[in-house]
N, C-alpha and C positions, 0 to 999 in steps of 0.2 A: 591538557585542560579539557577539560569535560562540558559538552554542550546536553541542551536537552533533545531529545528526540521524542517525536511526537507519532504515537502509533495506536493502530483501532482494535478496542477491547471489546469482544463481541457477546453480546450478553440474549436471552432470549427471556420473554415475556409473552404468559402465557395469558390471553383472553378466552373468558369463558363467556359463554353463550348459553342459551336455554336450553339445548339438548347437543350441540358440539361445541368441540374443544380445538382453539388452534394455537398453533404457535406464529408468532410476530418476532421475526428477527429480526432486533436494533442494532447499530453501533454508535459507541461513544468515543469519544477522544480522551483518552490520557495521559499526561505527561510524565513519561519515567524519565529517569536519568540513566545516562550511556554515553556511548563513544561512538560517533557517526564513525562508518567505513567507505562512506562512496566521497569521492572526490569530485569538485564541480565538474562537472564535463565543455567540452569545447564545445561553440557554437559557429554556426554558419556565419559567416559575414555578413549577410544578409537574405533578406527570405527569398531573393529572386535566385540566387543560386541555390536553394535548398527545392525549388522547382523545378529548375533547369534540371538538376540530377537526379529528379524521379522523373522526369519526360523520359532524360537519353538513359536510364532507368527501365523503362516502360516500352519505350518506342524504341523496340529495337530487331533484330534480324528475328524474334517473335513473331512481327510483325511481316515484315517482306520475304522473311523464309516457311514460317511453321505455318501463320494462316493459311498462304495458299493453299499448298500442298495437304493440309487437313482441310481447305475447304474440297478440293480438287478430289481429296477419297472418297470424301464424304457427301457425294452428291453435288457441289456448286449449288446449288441458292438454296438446296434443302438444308444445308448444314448453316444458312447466313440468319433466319430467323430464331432456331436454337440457340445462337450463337449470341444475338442481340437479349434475347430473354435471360440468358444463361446472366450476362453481363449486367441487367439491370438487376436481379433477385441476389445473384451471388459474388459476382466482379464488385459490383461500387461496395456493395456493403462492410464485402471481407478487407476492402482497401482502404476505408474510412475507417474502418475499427485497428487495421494494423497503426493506421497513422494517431489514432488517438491515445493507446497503448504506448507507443513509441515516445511522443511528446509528453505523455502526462505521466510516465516513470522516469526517461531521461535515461533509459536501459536498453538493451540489447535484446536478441528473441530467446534469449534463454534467461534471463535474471527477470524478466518482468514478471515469470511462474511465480514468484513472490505472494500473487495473486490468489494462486492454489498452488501450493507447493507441490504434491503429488504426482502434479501435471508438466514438474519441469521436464521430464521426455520428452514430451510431444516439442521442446526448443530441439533438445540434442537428435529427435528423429529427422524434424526439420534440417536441424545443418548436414545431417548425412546426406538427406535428398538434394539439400545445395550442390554439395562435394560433387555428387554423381552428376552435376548439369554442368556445374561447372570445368569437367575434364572432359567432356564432351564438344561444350562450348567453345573451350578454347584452340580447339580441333579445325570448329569451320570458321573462326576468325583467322587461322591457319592457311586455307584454306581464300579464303580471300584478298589474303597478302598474297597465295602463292598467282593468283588467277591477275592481280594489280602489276605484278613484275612484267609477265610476258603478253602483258597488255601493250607493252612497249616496243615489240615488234615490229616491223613494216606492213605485217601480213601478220592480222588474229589467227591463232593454230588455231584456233575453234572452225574458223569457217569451212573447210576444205574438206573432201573425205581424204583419207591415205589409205593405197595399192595394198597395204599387209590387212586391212579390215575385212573379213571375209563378209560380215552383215551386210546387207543393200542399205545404202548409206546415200543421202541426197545433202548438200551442199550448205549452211546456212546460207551461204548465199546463192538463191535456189539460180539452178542452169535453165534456160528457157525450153530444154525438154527433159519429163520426169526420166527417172532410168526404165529402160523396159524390161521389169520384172517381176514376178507375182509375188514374189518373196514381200515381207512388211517391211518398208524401207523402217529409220530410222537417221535423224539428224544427225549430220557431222560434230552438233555442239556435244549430242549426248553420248556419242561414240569416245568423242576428246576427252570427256570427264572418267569416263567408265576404265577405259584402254588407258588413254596417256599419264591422266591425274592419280588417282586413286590407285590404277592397275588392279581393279575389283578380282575380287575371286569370286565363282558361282558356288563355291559349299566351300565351309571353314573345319571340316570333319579332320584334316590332314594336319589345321593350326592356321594361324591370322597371318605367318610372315613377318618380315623384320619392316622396321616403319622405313619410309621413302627418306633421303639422304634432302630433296630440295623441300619436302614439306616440313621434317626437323627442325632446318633450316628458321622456316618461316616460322614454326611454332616457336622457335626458342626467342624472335623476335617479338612477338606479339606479348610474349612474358614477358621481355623486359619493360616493353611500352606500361604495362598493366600494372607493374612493381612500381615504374615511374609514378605515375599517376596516384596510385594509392597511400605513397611511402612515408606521406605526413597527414594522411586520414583527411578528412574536409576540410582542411586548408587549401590541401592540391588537387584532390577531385574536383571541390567546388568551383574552381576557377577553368578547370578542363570542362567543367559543365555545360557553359556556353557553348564553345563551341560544337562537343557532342552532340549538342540536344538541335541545335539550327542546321549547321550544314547538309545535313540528311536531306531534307526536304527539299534545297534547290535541286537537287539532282534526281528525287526522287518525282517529284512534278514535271521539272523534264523529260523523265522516262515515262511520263503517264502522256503525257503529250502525244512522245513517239507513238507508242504500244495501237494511242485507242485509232490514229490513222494508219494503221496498218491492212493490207487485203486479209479478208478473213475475221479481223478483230471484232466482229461486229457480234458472230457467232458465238466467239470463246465467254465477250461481256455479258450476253442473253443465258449464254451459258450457268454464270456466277450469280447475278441478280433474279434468276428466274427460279421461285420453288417448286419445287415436291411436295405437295402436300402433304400426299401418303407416308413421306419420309419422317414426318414430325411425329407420327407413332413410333420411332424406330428408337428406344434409348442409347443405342449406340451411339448417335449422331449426337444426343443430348448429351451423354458421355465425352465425346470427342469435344463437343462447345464446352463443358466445362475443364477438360484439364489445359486447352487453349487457351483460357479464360486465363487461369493458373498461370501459367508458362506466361503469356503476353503482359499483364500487370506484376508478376513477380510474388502476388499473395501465395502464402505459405510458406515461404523461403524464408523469410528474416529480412532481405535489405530493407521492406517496407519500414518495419519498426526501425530496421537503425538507423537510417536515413533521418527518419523523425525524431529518433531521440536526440539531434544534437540540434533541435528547433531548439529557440525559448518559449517559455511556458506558455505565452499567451499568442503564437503564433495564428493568424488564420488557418487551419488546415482543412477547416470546413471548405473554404473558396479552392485551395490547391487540388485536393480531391478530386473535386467535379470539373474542373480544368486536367488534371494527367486524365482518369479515365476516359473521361469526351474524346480530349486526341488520340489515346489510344483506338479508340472503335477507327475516327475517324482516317489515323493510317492502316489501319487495316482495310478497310475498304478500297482504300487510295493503289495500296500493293494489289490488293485483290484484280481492282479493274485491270488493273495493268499485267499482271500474271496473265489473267484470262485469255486476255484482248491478244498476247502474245499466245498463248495456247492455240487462239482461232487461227491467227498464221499460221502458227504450225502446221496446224489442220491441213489448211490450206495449200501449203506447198508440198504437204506430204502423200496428198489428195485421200485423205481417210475423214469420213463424215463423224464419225464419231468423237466429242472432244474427249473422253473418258482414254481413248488408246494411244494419244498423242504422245505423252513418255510415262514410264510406271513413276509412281509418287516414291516418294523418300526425298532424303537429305539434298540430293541431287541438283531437286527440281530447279532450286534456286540456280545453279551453275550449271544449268542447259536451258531455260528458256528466257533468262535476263541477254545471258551472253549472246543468244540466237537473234534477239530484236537488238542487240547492240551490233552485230556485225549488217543490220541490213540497212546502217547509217549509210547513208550517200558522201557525204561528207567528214572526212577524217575521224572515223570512229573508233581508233587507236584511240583521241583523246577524251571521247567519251566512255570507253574501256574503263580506262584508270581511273576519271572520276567516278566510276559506277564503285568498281570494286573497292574504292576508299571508304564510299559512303556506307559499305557495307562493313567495311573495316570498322568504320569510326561506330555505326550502330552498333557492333557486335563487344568491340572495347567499352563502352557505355553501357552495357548491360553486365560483363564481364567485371566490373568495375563493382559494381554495386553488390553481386551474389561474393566478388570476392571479399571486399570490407567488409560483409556483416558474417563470414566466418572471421577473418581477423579481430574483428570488435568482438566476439564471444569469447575468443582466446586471453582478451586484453582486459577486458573485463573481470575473466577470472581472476587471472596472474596480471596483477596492475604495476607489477617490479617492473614486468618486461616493455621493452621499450617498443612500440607500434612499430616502426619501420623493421624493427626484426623480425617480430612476427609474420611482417608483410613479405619479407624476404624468404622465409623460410616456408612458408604457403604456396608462395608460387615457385618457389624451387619445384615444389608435390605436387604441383598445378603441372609443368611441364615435364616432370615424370611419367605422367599419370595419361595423358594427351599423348604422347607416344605411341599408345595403342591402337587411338584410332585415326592414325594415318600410315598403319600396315593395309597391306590389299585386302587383310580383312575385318579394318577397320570399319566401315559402314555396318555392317553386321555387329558389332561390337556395340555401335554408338543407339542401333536400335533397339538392340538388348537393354542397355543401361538406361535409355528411355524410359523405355516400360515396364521396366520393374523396379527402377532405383527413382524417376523424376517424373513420375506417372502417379500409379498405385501408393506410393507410402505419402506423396506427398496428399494426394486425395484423400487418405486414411487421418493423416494426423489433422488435415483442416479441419473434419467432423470434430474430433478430441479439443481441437481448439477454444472452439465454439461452447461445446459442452459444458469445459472449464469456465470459461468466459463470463458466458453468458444465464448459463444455469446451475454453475453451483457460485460463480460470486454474484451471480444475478442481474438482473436486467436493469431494476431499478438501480442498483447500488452503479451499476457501470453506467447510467443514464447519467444520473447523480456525478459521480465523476468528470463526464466529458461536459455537463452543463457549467461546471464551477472553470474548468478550462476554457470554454468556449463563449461564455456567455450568451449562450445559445442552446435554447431547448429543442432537444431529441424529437426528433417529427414520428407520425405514426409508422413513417416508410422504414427508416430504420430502424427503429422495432418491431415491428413485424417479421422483417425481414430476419434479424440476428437471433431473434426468440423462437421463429418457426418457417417459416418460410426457406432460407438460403439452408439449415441444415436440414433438415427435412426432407429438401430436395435433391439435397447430395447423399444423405444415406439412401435413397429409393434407388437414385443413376448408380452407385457403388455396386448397391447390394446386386440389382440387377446386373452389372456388369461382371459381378463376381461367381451368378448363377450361369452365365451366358459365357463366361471366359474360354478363349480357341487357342491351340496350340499356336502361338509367336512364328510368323511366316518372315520373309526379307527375299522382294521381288519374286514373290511366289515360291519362292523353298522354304523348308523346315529345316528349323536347327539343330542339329544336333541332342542326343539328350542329357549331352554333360555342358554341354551351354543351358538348357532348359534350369537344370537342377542350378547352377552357377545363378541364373537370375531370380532364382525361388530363394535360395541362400541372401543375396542382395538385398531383396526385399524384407528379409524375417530380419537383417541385422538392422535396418533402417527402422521398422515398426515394433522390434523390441526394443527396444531403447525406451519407449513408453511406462509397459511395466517394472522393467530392470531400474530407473531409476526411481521410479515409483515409491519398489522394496527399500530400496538406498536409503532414501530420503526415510521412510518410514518405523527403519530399524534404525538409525541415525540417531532420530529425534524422540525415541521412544518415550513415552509416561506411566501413566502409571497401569492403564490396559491398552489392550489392542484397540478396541472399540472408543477409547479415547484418544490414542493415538491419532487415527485413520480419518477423526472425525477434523483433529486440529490440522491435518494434514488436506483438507479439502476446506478452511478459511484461509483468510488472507495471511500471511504471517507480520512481523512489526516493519519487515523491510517495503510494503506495499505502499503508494503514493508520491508525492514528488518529494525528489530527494535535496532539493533546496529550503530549508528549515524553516524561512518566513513563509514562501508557498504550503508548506505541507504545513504549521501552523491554522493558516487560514482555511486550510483545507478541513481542518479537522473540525474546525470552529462550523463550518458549512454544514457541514454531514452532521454532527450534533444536533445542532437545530433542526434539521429533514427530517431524522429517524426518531429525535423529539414530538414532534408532530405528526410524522403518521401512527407514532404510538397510540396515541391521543385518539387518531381517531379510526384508527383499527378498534381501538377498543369500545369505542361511543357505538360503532357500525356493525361490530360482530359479524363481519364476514369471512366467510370460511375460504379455505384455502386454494380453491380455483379459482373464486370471484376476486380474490388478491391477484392473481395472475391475470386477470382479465384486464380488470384496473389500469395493473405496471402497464400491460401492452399497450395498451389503448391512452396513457395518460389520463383518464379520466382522474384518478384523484389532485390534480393540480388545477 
């Protein structure tokens, strides 16, 4: 049986003026006959667990791992002002527009290109830079199962030095005389991770090594946790949501407690809070705020949109929004102090004034200065071991969670045969194939590779593309127009400003400059190799062609009658664009009629030419 479908026929009308000429692009609603192909999609049980899973989403080892250690490179307090600007121009905006996208197709980050068909690459770039976070990711959730097990000890391995360490090595639990030596000491916690855990290598020239027999182990564990959890899509996630999203925090405020009474902590916080000014010139730092930004909220990945695509249409997402990003800043901060305040100990027991040389930055950080303030519990800190490294557990599955559903929901999406849980299965089978690698001894090396060229750079690249699509060729007002008829709530000037000039604007300037600035990829002060170099130059060109490549696809696919009309229908919406529920996309269309009826009307009374129309959209003035 044959329903109607309802899609927008985009017609232009030209207003003439005294001495120029512009064009005024309307849309109308028409009603052809067809055969829907989207099936209703499932929905959350309800809206508080479709928050819960963009908290434990959002707030996760982003937060208590990447912050620090990106604030810690990056100056401490110079990098925490960039970092909050970064957040209000680019973070909330890019987060509010995913989630509106999401909810108001009821699609995935690759189908919502419907939008601008052209532009579907920039979804499939997107899910390659998921891919790459997510084989890395689930490394140091890995990683924190393995550090949870032998938390159960009598005696934390971490605390102690051991007789085979040749480095000057002091105690996490410092001895009441330092060692007498000029050499630069160095913690037993960070000796334990480097030697016992990881078994690092100082140059990968020779090859990475075969992966470790107990962190396999744990990795192959942490996949099956992950396959659980996802294997019936938001039915099972959403109810593991709860928990994910709360637990963190009592543990995590308990270790802000410990940290900030510690000797020394005093220094490490003044450290973090205190800025550089000088350093706010520095784009790098502004660079480092915004791909943190990225990383920490999950924007440009896909779970944002698919998270929300399985809202109901009239969901608040305006209120959800500014509630996930708020907590987000606000556990970062929360980690921050706490990092710090343990950093200053460090300092302290290691008797080195500088907080900067207390241990080098990387992956690490988190599994040498958490553990350090955890073994200098007085009492029974075996049990606050295991709680620690759970809650890092549970943060890291919560975020694991969400980058892995919205690759399975792009898969499922396409091929609707295949049934979710097998997809789910056969992803994280590749999930823990892939993960392998970087828990060989030269895995750290590995995982900062794939960083920075596969969850860095292409993700940074296709955001701009994003936007581009988005916002400037389906337009600002038409996507205002949109999220108004969803939200019932008009588009403030912040967010217009923001989406139209501001948030991209400011990422192609940090880009470009980052890209005229770019320095050979170091790891603990060595250089890689240059068949590693060329491996992550490779990485990156296969994640940012996918842009053009399907571009072509699309565009020799759907060819007409020229190129130049091809190209042009291939940068409007196409008929699949709008909500895919037949009564809403009805009324929807009935909406947008009447809008693009009356500014017709009065474009044409007004005769304003084609900047003053963009001035207008930005600013709302015509409403």
């Amino acid at each position: 049986m044959k329903e109607k479908v309802y899609s927008l026929e985009r017609m232009e009308v030209k207003a003439n003026g005294d001495d120029t000429q512009s064009s005024v692009t309307i849309e109308r609603c028409n009603k052809e006959s067809g055969k829907t192909d989207e099936n209703e999609r499932a929905n959350w049980s309800n809206g508080l667990e479709f928050l819960m899973s963009c908290i434990s989403m959002s707030v996760g080892l982003g937060n208590v791992w990447r912050f620090p250690f990106t604030a810690y490179e990056n100056g401490g307090g110079a990098f925490l002002i960039p970092y909050i600007i970064v957040l209000i121009v680019i973070g909330k905006p890019m987060y509010y527009l995913e989630m509106c996208l999401g909810q108001f197709t009821s699609k995935g980050s690759v189908k919502i290109w419907s939008i601008c068909p052209a532009f579907l690459g920039v979804g499939y770039g997107q899910a390659v830079g998921t891919m790459c976070i997510i084989t890395y990711y689930s490394s140091l959730i890995a990683l924190t199962l393995y550090y949870m097990g032998i938390s159960f000890q009598s005696v934390l391995p971490w605390t102690f030095c051991r007789d085979s360490w040749e480095e000057a090595c002091v105690d996490s639990l410092p001895k009441d005389q330092m060692p007498n030596t000029t050499r630069k000491l160095q913690s037993s916690s960070e000796l334990y991770f480097v030697k016992e855990v990881v078994k690092e290598k100082n140059q990968i020239d020779d090859g990475i090594g075969l992966p470790d027999v107990n962190l396999t182990i744990c990795l192959f564990v942490s996949w099956v946790i992950i396959f659980l959890v996802i294997r019936r899509g938001v039915k099972s996630s959403g109810k593991a949501a709860y928990f994910l999203a709360i637990f963190p925090y009592v543990v995590l405020i308990a270790l802000l407690v410990r940290s900030v009474t510690l000797e020394g902590a005093k220094d490490g916080i003044l450290f973090f809070l205190k800025p550089n000014w000088s350093e706010l010139l520095n784009l790098k730092v502004w660079k480092e705020a915004v791909v943190q930004c990225f990383f920490s909220l999950a924007v440009g990945l896909g779970p944002v949109i698919m998270f929300s695509s399985y809202n109901r249409f009239d969901h608040n997402i305006y209120r959800d929004a500014l509630i996930v990003t708020g907590l987000d800043t606000i556990t970062s901060l929360i980690a921050g102090i706490t990092i710090f305040g343990i950093l200053g100990n460090l300092a302290h027991n290691l008797g080195i004034a500088d907080i900067k040389e207390v241990v080098k930055g990387g992956t690490g950080l988190a599994f040498i200065s958490y553990p350090d303030a955890i073994a200098k519990f007085q009492a029974v800190p075996q049990v606050f071991a295991v709680l620690f490294f759970f809650m890092l557990f549970v943060l890291g599955v919560g975020s694991i969670v969400a980058l892995q559903s919205a690759i399975v929901t792009i898969i499922c999406d396409q091929f609707k045969s295949i049934q979710f849980w097998i997809v789910a299965l056969i992803t994280s089978i590749c999930g823990f194939l892939l993960g392998l690698v970087y828990i060989t001894p030269g895995g750290q090396w590995i995982l900062n590779l794939v960083d920075f060229y596969g969850g860095t750079y292409v993700i940074f690249v296709l955001a701009i593309f994003q936007l581009v699509g988005i916002v400037w060729l389906y337009g600002l007002q038409n996507l205002c127009d949109d999220i108004e008829f969803m939200t019932h709530r008009k588009v403030t000037i912040y967010w217009r400003l923001c989406w139209s000039f501001l948030t991209p604007v400011m990422m192609l300037i940090i880009f470009i400059y980052s890209m005229l600035n770019i320095e050979a990829l170091t790891y603990r002060g060595y250089v890689y190799p240059k068949s590693a170099e060329v491996a992550g130059w490779i990485l990156f060109a296969i994640g940012l062609s996918q842009f053009p490549l399907w571009a072509l696809w699309y565009i020799q696919s759907h060819y007409q009658n020229s190129i130049t009309t091809t190209i042009k229908a291939t940068l409007t919406p196409s008929g699949k664009w709008g909500p895919t529920n037949s009564e809403t996309r009805a009324k929807w269309c009935e909406f947008k009629s009447k809008l693009t009826e009356e500014r017709l009307r009065q474009a044409s009374s007004k005769k304003m030419g084609f900047f003053w129309q963009k001035i207008y959209n930005i600013f709302d003035l015509k409403n």
